[in-house]
N, C-alpha and C positions, 0 to 999 in steps of 0.2 A: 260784377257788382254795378246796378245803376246809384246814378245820383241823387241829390235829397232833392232833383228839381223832374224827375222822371214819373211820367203817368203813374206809374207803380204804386211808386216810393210818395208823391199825395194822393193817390188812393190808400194807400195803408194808412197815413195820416190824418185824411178826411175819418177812418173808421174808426181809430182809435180815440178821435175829438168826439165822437160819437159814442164810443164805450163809453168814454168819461163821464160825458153827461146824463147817458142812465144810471150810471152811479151813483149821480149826487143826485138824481130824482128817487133812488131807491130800488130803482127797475136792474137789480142783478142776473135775469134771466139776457136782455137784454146787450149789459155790457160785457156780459162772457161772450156772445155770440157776436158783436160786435169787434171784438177784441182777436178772437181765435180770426174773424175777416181780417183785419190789420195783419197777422200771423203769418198767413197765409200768403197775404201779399208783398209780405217783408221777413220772412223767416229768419231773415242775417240782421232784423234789427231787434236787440233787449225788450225795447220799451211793451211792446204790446206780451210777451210772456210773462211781465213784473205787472203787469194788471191783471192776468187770469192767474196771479199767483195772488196778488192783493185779496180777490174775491172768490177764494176755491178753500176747499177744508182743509187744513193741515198736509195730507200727505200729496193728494193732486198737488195743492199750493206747491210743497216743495219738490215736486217734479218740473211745473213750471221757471219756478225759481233757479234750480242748477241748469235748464234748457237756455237761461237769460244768462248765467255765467258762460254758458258754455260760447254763446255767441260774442258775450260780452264779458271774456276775462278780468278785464278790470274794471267791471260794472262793482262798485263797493255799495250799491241799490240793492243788487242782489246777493251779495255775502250779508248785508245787514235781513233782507226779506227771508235768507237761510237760519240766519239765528232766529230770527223770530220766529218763524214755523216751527222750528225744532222742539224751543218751549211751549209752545201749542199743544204739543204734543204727549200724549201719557208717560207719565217720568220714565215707567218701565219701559216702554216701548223705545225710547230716546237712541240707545247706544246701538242697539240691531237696526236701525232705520238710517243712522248715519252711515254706519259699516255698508249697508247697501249701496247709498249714494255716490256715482262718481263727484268726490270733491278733491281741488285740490289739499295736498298732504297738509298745509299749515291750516287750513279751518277746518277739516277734519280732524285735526289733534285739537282746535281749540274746541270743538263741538266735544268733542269725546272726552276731554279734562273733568277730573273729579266736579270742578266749582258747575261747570257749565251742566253737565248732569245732574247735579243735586239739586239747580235751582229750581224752586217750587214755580208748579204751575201756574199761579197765581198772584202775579205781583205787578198792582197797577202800573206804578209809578216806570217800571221797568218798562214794561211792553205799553204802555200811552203812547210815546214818542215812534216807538218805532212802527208803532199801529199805525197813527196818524202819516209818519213819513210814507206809509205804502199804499194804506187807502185815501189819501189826500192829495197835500202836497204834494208827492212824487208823481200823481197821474196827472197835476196840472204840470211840471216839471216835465213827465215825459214825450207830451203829447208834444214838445215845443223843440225835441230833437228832429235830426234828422234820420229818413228812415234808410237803412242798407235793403235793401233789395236782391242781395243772393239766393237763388232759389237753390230749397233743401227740402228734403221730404219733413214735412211733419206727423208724425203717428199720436201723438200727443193733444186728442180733439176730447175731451169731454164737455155733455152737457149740451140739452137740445131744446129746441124750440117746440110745444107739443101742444095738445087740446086735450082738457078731461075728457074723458071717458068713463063710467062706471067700472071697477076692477071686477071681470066676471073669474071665479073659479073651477079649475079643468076638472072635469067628471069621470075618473079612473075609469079603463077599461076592463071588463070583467077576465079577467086572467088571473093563474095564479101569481100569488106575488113573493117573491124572492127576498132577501136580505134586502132591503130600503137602506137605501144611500141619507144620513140623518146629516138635519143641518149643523155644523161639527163645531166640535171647541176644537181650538188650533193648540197643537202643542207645542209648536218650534217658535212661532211668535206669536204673542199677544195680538187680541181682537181689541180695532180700536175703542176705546170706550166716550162718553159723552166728554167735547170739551167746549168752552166757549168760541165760538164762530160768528162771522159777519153773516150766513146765508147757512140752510142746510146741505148736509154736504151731498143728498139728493132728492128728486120730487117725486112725490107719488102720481103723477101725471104722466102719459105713456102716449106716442104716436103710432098709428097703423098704417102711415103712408109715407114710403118711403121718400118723395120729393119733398118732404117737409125737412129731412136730413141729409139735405144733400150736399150740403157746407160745412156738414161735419169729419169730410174726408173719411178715415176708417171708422166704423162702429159697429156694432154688431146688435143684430134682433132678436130676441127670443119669443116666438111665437108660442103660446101656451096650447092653447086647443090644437094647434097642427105637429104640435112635439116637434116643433123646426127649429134651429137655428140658422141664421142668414149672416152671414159676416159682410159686408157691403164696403164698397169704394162710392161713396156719394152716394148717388140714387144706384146704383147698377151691384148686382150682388157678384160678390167674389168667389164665393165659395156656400155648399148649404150642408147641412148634417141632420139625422135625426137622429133625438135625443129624449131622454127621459126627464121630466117635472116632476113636480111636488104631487102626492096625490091628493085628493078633495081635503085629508084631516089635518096635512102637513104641507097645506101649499106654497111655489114657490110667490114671493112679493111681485105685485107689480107696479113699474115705474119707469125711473131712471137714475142712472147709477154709475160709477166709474169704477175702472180694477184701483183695488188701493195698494196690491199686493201679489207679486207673481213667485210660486212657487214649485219648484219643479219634480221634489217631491215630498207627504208632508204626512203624518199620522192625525186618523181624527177618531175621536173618541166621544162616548157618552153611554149614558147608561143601558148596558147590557151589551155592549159592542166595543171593539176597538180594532179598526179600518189601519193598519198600518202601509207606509209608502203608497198613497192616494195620488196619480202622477199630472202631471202637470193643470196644478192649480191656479184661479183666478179666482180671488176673491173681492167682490163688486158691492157686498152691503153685509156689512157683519160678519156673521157665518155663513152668510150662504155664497156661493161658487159654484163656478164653472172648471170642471174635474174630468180626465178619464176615468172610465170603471172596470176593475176587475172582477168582481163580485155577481154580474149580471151580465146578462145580453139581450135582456127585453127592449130594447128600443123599439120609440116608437109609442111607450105604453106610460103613463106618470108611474112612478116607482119610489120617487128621493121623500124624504122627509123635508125635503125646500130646494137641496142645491139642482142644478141644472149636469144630468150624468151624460157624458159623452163615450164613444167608443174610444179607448187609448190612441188609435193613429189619429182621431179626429181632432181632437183635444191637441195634442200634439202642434197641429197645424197650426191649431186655433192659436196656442202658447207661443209659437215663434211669429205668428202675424201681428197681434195684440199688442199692447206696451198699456203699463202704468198710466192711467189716466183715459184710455178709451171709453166713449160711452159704450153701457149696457142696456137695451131699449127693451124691458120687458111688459108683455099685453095678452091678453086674453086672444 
């Protein structure tokens, strides 16, 4: 561990003085990106994961947030930025989301207590304060610690820096076409639903070059027209797969996106179908995911109703490289 006086340790400082102040200008593409650099260059120091927990959607947020305990056990920034998410969050979803989380046992039992559960989504007076203490004051507060400087992997990067683009749609190849992989209602947990948030929880704006993402450590691409996926370490690809998209009537979204949700195996259903044990899933924007497939072997061909179909050993990979919070970079 370097000191709060090592090249590192005010480089992480310099970045995260810099998150901060695209924040207060407004510019949240900006201080995520700034911020994940502080991260990166301090991964043993809280402050800069309580800022990409400050300006992330609920469940990113509270990924970031337990990463900020994790380094920072007695960070009571990030057990109060815990509670706060948690109410952000869909009341039903509340108790299966904590149960998830490594937290320690006592705010796990306070998260999970009848009161804390019940309490309604929406109550200014309640979450003003604790609003204010995580996207405010705390980031003038935290920029003014010092930074630990232990390096540790971080997998935990969403959210990129990109150029529009027009969203072009992939043009099915003429083949027959098999059982379509539909963009699913989840049956074991609840799809997030709208809540109120500082920023969206992703852009419809999408990059085709991968040195544009190269500070984003792990993320992965989905290439529509070349039915590829690319999993990448910066600019350099880790690993590639072909896989099945949305066809022209049911295509997949594009943009960018984070897993909110990893599942390793899951039943999906809708009308006229029901896909039972669908293996290791990633869920990046509603319904739609990144899945192996039982059901098919056209890869190579769009086939899904939106989600992105992997072969099961590929998926697989994909599922143990991945973590909650990865960017999803999908583009024509």
């Amino acid at each position: 561990m370097t000191d709060a006086g090592s090249a590192g340790s005010q480089d992480a400082r310099h970045a995260l003085q810099a998150a901060r102040q695209a924040l207060v200008r407004g510019d949240h593409g900006e201080a995520r990106r700034m911020a994940r650099l502080a991260a990166r260059l301090a991964p043993g120091w809280d402050a800069p994961w309580l800022l990409l927990a400050a300006v992330s959607a609920p469940r990113a947020g509270l990924a970031y947030a337990v990463r900020a305990l994790e380094v920072n056990p007695r960070s009571q920034a990030a057990r109060q930025a815990i509670r706060w998410l948690v109410k952000r969050l869909p009341r039903e979803a509340r108790a299966e989301t904590v149960r998830r989380l490594s937290l320690p046992d006592g705010l796990a039992i306070e998260l999970l207590s009848p009161a804390s559960l019940a309490a309604p989504r929406r109550l200014a007076t309640q979450l003003l304060i604790p609003a204010l203490l995580v996207t405010g004051a705390l980031v003038v507060w935290l920029t003014s610690q010092p930074a630990a400087a232990t390096q540790t992997q971080d997998t935990l990067e969403p959210v990129a820096k990109a150029t529009f683009t027009a969203t072009a749609t992939p043009t099915p190849t003429d083949t027959p076409t098999p059982t379509a992989s539909p963009t699913p209602t989840i049956t074991d947990t609840p799809t997030p639903t709208s809540t109120p948030t500082p920023r969206p929880a992703f852009s419809w704006t999408y990059s085709t070059d991968p040195s544009e993402l190269a500070d984003e450590g792990r993320w992965i691409d989905v290439n529509l027209s070349a039915q590829r996926v690319t999993a990448f370490e910066g600019a350099e690809p880790a690993n590639e797969f072909i896989v099945s998209t949305g066809t022209s009537a049911h295509p997949t979204v594009s943009g960018q996106f984070h897993i909110y949700i990893k599942l390793r195996s899951t039943a999906m259903s809708g009308p006229g179908y029901y896909l039972p044990g669908v293996p290791f899933t990633m869920y990046f924007y509603k319904g739609y995911a990144l899945h192996g497939t039982y059901w098919h072997s056209n890869f190579g061909v769009p086939m899904s109703h939106g989600c992105v179909n992997f072969r099961t050993s590929d998926a697989e990979w994909l599922f143990n490289w991945a973590s909650v919070g990865t960017l999803v970079n999908v583009h024509p």
